[in-house]
DOVOVEX-901179 format. One record per residue (C-alpha): y, z, x. Coordinates in steps of 0.5 Angstrom, whole numbers, padded with zeros to 4 digits, always signed. Each point is the difference from the previous one (the first is absolute). Example, Ala and Ser with C-alpha at 12.3 -4.5 7.8 and 13.67 -1.06 7.14 Angstrom:
# residues 2
-0009+0016+0025 +0007-0002+0002 
***
This chain:
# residues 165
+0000+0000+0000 +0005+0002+0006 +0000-0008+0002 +0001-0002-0007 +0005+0005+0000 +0003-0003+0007 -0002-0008-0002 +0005+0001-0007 +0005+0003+0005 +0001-0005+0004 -0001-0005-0005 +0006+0003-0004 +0004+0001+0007 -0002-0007+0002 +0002-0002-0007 +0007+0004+0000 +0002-0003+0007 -0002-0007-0003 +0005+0002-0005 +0005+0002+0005 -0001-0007+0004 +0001-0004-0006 +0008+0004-0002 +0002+0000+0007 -0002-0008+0000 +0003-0001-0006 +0007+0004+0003 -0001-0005+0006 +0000-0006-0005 +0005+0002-0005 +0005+0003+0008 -0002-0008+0002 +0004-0003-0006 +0005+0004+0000 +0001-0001+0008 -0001-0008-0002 +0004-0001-0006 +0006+0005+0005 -0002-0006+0005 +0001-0005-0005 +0006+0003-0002 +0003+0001+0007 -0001-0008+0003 +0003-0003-0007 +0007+0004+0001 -0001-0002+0007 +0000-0007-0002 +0006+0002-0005 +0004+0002+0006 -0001-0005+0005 +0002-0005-0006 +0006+0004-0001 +0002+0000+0008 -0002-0007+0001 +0005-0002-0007 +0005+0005+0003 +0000-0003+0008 +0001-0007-0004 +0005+0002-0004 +0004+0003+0006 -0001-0006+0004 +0003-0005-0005 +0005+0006-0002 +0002-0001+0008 -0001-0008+0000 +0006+0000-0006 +0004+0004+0004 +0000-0004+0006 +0001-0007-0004 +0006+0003-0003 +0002+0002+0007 +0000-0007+0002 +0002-0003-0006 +0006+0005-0001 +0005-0004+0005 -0002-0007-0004 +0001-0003-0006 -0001-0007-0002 +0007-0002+0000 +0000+0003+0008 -0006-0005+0001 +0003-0006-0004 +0007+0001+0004 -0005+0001+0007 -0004-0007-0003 +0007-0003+0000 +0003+0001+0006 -0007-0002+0004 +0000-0006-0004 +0007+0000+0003 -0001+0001+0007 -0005-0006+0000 +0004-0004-0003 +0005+0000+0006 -0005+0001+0006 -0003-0008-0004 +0008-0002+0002 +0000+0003+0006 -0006-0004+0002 +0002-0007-0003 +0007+0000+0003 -0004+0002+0008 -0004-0005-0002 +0004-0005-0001 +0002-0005+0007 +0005+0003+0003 +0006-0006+0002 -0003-0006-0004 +0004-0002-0007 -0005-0003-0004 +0006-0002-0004 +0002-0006+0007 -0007-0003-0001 +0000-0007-0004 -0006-0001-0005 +0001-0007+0001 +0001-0001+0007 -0007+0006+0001 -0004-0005-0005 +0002-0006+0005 -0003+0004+0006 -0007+0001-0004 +0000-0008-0001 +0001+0000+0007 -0005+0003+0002 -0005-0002-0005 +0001-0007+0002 -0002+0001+0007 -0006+0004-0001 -0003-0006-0005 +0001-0004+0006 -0006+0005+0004 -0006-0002-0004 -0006+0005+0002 -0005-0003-0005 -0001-0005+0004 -0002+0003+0007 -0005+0005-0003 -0007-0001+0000 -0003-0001-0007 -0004+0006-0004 -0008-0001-0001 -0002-0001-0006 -0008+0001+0000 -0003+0006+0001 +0001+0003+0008 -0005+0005+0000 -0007-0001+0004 -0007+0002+0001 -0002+0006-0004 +0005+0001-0004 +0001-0006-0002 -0008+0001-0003 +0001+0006-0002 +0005-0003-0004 -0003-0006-0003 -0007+0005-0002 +0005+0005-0004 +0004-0006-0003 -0007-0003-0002 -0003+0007-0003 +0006+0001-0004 +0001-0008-0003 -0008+0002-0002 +0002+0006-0003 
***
């Protein structure tokens, strides 16, 4: 009877520890939600945060961009650029007249030339350049064809294959 006795104490202490496994496991899961869900909670605010301080980084670089546009663009306006654009337009023009009148021939009046007496002087010399005639001193231009040995087949046989074709 006293190892009865003893085998149903240990089965109910067996028992008793199962039971006290299976809270402390159930702690353990129900602990592990809430840490998880905590994590879950935590890394979705952090994405939050790194949006806001992306947002907030750009918003103050296109804040300091306007700024500096403004900086530039304050000492300008259109009218200022259009007077600007007249007077380069201005300037060129006079540099365009500067270079024609260094251009011109210095010492020579156009106005002293006779057309007539210029159109006489190229009569003049057209008429003696008809008495050099070249044409009949040159050699005359083969008319047949000049290439020889195999060229001169291989051309024949590409002619022929693509009169064939």
């Amino acid at each position: 009877m006293k190892n009865k006795v003893k085998g149903r104490i240990s089965d109910l202490i067996g028992v008793s520890v199962a039971l006290q496994a299976l809270q402390r496991k159930k702690r353990y899961e129900k602990q592990l939600q809430q840490v998880d869900g905590a994590l879950t909670t935590l890394e979705a605010q952090r994405d939050v945060l790194e949006n806001a301080n992306t947002n907030t980084l750009a918003l103050d670089s296109m804040q300091r961009a306007s700024k500096a546009l403004k900086a530039v663009h304050k000492d300008i306006d259109v009218d200022k650029v259009d007077q600007i654009l007249e007077d380069l337009a201005e300037q060129r023009e006079v540099s365009d007249e500067k270079a024609d009148a260094i251009g011109q021939p210095v010492g020579f009046n156009d106005g002293d030339l006779d057309e007539d007496e210029l159109e006489r002087e190229l009569e003049e010399l057209t008429e003696g350049l008809e008495e050099f005639s070249v044409e009949e001193d040159l050699p005359s231009v083969p008319v047949n064809d000049v290439r020889i040995g195999e060229k001169k087949g291989k051309e024949k046989e590409k002619r022929k294959v693509l009169a064939a074709s």
